[in-house]
Legacy VTK file of the C-alpha trace (Angstrom):
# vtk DataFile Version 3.0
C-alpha trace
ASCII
DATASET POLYDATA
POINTS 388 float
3.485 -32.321 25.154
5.546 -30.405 27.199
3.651 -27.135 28.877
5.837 -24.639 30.704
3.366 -22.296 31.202
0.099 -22.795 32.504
-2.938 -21.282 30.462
-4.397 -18.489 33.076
-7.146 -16.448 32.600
-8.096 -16.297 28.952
-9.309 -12.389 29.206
-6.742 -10.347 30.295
-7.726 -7.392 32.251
-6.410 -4.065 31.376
-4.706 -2.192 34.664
-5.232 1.274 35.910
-1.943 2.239 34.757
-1.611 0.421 31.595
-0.936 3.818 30.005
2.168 4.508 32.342
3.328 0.620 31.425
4.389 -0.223 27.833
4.231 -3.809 29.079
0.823 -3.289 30.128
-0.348 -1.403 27.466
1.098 -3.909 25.423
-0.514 -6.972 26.295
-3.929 -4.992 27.164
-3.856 -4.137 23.039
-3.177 -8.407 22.540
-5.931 -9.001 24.608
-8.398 -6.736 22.495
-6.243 -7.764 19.289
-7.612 -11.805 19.724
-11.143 -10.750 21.138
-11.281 -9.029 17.548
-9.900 -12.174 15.805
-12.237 -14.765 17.243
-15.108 -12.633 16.697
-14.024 -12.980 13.088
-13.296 -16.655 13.455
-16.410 -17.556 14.757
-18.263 -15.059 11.670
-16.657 -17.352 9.299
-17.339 -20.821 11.144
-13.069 -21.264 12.606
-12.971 -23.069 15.173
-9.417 -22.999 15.158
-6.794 -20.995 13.284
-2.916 -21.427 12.743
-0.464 -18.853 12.815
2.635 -19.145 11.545
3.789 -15.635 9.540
6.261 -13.879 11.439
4.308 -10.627 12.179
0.662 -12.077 12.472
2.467 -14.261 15.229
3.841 -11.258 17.079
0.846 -9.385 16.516
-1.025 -11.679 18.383
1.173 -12.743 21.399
4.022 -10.215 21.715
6.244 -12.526 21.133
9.469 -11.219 19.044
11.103 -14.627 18.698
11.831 -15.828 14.952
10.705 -19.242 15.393
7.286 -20.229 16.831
3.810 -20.796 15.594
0.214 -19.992 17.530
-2.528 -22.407 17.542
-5.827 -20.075 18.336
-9.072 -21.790 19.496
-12.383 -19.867 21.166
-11.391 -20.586 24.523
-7.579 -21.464 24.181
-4.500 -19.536 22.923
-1.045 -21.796 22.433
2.698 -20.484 21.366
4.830 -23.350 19.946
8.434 -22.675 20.294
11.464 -24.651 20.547
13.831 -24.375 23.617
16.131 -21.963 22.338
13.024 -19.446 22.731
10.922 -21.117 25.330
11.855 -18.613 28.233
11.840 -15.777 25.828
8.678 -16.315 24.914
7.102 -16.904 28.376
7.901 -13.332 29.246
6.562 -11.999 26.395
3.717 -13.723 25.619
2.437 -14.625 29.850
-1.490 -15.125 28.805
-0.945 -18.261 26.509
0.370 -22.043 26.826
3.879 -22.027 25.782
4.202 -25.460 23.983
8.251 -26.832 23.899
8.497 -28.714 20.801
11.282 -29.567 21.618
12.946 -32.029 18.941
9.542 -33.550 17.290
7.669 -30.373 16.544
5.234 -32.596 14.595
4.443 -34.350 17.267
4.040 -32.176 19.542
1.735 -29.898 17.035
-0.354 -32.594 17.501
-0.529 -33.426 20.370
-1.966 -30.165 21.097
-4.309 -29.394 18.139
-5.583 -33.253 20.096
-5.311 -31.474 23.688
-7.877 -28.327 21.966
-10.239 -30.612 20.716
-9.516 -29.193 17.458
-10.396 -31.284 13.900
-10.375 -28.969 11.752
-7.605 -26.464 11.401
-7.814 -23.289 9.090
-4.556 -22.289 8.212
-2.831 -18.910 6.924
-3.028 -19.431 2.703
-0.699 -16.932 2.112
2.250 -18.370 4.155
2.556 -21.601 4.834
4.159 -23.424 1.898
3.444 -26.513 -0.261
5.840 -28.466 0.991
5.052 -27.787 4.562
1.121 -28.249 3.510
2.271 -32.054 2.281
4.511 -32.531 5.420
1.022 -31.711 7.708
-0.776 -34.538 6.299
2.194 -37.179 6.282
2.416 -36.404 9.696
-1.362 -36.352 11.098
-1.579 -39.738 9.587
0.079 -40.761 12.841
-1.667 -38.471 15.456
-4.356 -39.922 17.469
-7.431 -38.400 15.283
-7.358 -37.024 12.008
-6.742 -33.292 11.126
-8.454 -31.419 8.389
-6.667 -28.444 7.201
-8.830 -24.906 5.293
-7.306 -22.117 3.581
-8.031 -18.662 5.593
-6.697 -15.656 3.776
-6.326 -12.223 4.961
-7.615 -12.750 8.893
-4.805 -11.756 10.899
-3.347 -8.877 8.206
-7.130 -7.399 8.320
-7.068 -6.797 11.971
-3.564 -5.156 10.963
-4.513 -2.611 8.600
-6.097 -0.667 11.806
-3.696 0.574 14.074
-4.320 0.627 17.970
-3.155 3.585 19.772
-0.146 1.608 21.258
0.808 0.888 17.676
0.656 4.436 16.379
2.779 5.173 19.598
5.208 2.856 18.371
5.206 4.224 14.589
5.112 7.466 15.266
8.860 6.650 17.284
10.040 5.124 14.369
8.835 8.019 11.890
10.913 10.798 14.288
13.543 8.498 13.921
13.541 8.790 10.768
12.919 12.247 10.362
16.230 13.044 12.774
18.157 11.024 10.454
16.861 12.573 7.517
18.310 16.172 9.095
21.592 14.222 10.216
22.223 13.641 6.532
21.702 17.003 5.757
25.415 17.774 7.469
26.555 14.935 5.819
25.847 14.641 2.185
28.477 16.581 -0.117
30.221 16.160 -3.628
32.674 13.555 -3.066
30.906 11.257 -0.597
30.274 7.364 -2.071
26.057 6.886 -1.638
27.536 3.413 0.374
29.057 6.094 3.150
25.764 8.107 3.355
24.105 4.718 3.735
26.873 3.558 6.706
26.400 7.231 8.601
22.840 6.829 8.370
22.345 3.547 9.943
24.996 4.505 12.291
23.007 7.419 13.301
19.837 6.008 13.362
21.203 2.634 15.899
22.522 5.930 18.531
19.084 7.035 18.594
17.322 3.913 19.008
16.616 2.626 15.945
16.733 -1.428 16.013
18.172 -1.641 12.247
17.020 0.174 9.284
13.519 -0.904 7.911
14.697 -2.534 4.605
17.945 -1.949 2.233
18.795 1.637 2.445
18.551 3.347 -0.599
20.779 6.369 -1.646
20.870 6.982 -5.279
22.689 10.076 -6.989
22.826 11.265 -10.565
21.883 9.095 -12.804
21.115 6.430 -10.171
18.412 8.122 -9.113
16.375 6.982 -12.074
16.499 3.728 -10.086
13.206 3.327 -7.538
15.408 1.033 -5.942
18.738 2.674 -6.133
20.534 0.662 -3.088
23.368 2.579 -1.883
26.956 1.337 -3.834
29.834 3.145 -4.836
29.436 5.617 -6.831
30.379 9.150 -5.411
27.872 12.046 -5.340
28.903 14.950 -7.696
27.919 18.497 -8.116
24.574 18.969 -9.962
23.393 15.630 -8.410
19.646 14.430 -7.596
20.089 12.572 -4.526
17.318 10.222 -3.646
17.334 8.950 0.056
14.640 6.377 0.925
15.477 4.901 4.575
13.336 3.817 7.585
13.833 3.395 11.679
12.636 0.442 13.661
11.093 0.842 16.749
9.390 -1.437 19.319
9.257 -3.645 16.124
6.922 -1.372 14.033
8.670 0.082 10.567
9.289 3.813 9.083
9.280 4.562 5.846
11.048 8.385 4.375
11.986 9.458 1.208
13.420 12.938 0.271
15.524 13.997 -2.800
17.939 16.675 -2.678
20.175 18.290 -5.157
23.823 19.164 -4.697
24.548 22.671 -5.744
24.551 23.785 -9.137
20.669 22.728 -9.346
19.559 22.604 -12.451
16.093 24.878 -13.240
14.510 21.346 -14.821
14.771 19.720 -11.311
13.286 22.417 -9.358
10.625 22.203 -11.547
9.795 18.781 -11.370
10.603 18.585 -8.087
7.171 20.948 -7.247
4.985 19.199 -9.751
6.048 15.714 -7.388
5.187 17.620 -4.410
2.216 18.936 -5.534
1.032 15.858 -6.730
1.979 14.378 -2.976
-0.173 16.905 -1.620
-3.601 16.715 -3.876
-3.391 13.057 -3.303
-3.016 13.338 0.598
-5.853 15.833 0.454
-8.208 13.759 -0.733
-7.278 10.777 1.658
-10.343 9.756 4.048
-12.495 7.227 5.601
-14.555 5.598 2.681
-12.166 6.608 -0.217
-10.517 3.418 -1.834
-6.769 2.941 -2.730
-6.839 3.441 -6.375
-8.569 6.566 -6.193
-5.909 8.281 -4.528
-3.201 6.590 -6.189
-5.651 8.334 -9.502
-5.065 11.579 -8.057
-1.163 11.566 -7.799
-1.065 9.573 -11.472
-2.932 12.031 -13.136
-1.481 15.083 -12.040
1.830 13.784 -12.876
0.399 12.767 -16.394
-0.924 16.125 -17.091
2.767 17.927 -16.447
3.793 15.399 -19.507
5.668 12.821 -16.749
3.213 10.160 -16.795
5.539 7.375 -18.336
8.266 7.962 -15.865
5.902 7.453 -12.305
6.068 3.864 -12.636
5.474 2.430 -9.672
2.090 2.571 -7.051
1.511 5.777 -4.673
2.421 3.979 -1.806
1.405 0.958 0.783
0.700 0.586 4.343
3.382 0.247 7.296
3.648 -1.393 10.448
4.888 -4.476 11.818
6.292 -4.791 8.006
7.488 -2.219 6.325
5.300 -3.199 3.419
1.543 -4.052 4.211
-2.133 -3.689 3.474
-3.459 -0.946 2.610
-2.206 -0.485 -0.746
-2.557 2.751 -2.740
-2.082 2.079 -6.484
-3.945 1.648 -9.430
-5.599 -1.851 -8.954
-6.318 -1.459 -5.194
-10.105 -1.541 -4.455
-9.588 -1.341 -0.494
-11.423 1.062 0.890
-9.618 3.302 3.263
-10.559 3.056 7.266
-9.615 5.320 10.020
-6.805 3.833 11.691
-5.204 2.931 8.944
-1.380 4.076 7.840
0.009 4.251 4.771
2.897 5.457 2.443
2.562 8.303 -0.574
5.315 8.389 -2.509
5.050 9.564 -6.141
7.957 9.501 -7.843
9.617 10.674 -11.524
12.133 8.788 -12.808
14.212 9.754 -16.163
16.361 6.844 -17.111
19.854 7.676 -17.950
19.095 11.548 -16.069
18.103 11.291 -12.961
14.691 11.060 -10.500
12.517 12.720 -7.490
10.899 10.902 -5.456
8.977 12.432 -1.937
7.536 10.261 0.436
5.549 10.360 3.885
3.554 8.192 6.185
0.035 9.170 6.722
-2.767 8.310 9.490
-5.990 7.968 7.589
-8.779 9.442 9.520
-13.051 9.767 9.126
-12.190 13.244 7.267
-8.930 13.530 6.225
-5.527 12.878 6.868
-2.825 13.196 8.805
0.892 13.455 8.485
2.815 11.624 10.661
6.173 12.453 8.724
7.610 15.517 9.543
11.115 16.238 8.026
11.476 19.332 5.567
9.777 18.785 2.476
11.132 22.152 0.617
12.801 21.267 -2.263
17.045 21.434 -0.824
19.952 22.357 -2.308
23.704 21.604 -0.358
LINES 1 389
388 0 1 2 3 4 5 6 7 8 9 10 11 12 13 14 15 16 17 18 19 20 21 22 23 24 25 26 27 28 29 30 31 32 33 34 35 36 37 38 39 40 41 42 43 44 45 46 47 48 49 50 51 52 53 54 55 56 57 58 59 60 61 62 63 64 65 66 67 68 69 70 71 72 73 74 75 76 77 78 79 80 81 82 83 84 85 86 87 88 89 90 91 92 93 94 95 96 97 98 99 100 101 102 103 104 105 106 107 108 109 110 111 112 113 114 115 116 117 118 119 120 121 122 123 124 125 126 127 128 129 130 131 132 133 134 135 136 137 138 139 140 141 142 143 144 145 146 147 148 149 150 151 152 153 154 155 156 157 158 159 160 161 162 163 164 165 166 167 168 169 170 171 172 173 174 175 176 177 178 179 180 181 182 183 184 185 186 187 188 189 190 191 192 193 194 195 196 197 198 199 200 201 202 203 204 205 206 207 208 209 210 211 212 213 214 215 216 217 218 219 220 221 222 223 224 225 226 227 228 229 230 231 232 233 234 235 236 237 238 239 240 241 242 243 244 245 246 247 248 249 250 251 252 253 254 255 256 257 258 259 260 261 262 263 264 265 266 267 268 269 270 271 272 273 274 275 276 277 278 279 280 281 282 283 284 285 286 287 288 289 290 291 292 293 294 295 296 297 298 299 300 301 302 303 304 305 306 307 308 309 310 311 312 313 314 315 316 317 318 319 320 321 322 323 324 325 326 327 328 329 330 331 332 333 334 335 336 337 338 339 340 341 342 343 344 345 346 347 348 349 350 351 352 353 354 355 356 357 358 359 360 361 362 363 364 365 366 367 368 369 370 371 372 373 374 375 376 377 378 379 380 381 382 383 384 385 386 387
């Protein structure tokens, strides 16, 4: 086993000007982040977990490499990486054992689950994959003792759902990215522009200002595109009397945006203006009623019904919305089957949505901070119903 870095203290201690020092602040949040996950571990009797989902791994160590997997014990933390991140992932991650695996990662996974003490390994359910699960046990056979490996589920993206302050400092970058883009495209959508162009401006925009890529496949859909949830911007050109949907998001300090708006190219039609209020309104009730204690499905009620009862119930056909961080799509989830019960701390999407195939659709959406008696909007780009 080959250790570059030595372990160091396992606590790290948080410096009197962590809040002037994103580095700092960053691995002070870490620090609290894993005193929060072994409390849990040791709750449910885990001696030792393994991390190997993309985001639960940066979550944990700071480290923004896309290979690498964490082996957390009580008293030890370990980052497995091969050399092309080994330096990389030193600076980022200073407080644990960075492991080269160099060209037998097998081997050297065991070698230090042997180093840790550790026989019996819980490992993320959701992630790693049957084949990988098989390839485990054909390869403990040959370690010097025996391995057992448990299913944990939902550890790592628990501690997630809450977001530290350093997190919401993050998202709340990546939402006024988005919200500056949102009033860039306001210049720039017009009859005659393809959706693909908007998309290209956009992302163009949004790298200027910081933005580290756009949060998933931008979607611009006009006329009758915009019945499509998931319009992805293609050729078609925007026309008078369009419904333009625009659903984009900013990345900042790796943590995800998430902004819808719909606009309408002049001659607007009286029909869209209407609708258009009875989505906002139902934004709005549902966002009212968003609190501590409150579970996902009975806000995503509140949105669903009011839609229903203005005779558009068919065409809102998707959930109210879902939580954003690390991933642009995460727990919490607000739709209809979601029992989760709603936390302070937690940030979510609400995004209802009409959708008239063959016409046309609305769809509003912004990010919310859930808090002990109420909400609180993070998004801030104009939500008045726009015609160009």
């Amino acid at each position: 086993m080959t250790v570059l870095l030595g372990e160091g203290s396992d606590g790290l201690q948080t410096q009197p000007d962590a809040a002037a020092n994103p580095t700092l602040q960053l691995l002070s949040s870490i620090s609290r982040r894993l005193d929060r996950l072994r409390q849990l571990m040791a709750a449910r009797d885990i001696a030792a977990l393994w991390v190997c989902q993309e985001e639960n791994r940066r979550y944990l160590s700071g480290f923004t490499g896309d290979s690498g997997q964490l082996i957390i014990t009580a008293t030890a933390r370990y980052l497995l990486t091969d050399g092309r991140f080994t330096e990389q992932a030193g600076q980022e991650a200073p407080d644990f054992t960075i492991v080269d695996t160099g060209s037998k990662p097998w081997e050297q996974l065991g070698a230090t689950l042997n180093a840790a003490g550790v026989t019996r390994l819980h490992f993320e359910a959701e992630h790693l994959s049957y084949a990988a699960y098989e390839e485990f046990y054909a390869q403990a056979a040959k370690w010097p003792r025996s391995v057992e490996l448990v299913p944990a589920r939902g550890l790592v993206e628990g501690l997630r759902q809450i977001k530290d302050a350093y997190e919401l400092q993050l998202l709340q970058q990546a939402i006024d990215l988005a919200d500056t883009g949102f009033n860039h495209l306001l210049q720039v959508v017009h009859p005659g522009i393809t959706e693909r162009d908007i998309a290209l401006e956009l992302e163009y925009f949004l790298g200027r200002q910081g933005s580290r890529g756009p949060s998933f496949t931008t979607i611009i859909a006009g006329g009758p595109r915009a019945a499509l949830p998931h319009g992805v911007a293609d050729e078609r050109v925007l026309q008078p009397g369009d419904l333009v949907v625009m659903d984009f998001g900013a990345v900042y300090g790796g943590y995800h945006s998430d902004l819808t708006r719909t606009v309408a190219l002049a001659p607007a039609a009286p029909e869209w203006r209407q609708l258009y209020h009875i989505v906002r309104e139902a934004q709005e009730q549902a966002i009212s009623t968003i609190r501590a204690g409150i579970t996902g499905r009975e806000v995503d009620a509140v949105a669903r019904e009011h839609i229903a009862a203005a005779g558009y119930g068919p065409y809102f056909n998707h959930s109210l919305g879902h939580g954003v961080g690390l991933a642009v799509h995460e727990s919490p989830s607000l739709s209809s089957r979601s029992e989760v019960e709603l936390s302070a701390g937690m940030v979510a999407t609400v995004e209802p949505g009409v959708y008239l195939p063959g016409r046309g659709g609305i769809r509003i959406e912004d990010v919310v901070l859930v808090q002990e008696g109420g909400a609180r909007v993070l998004s801030h780009a104009p939500r008045d119903f726009i015609e160009l």
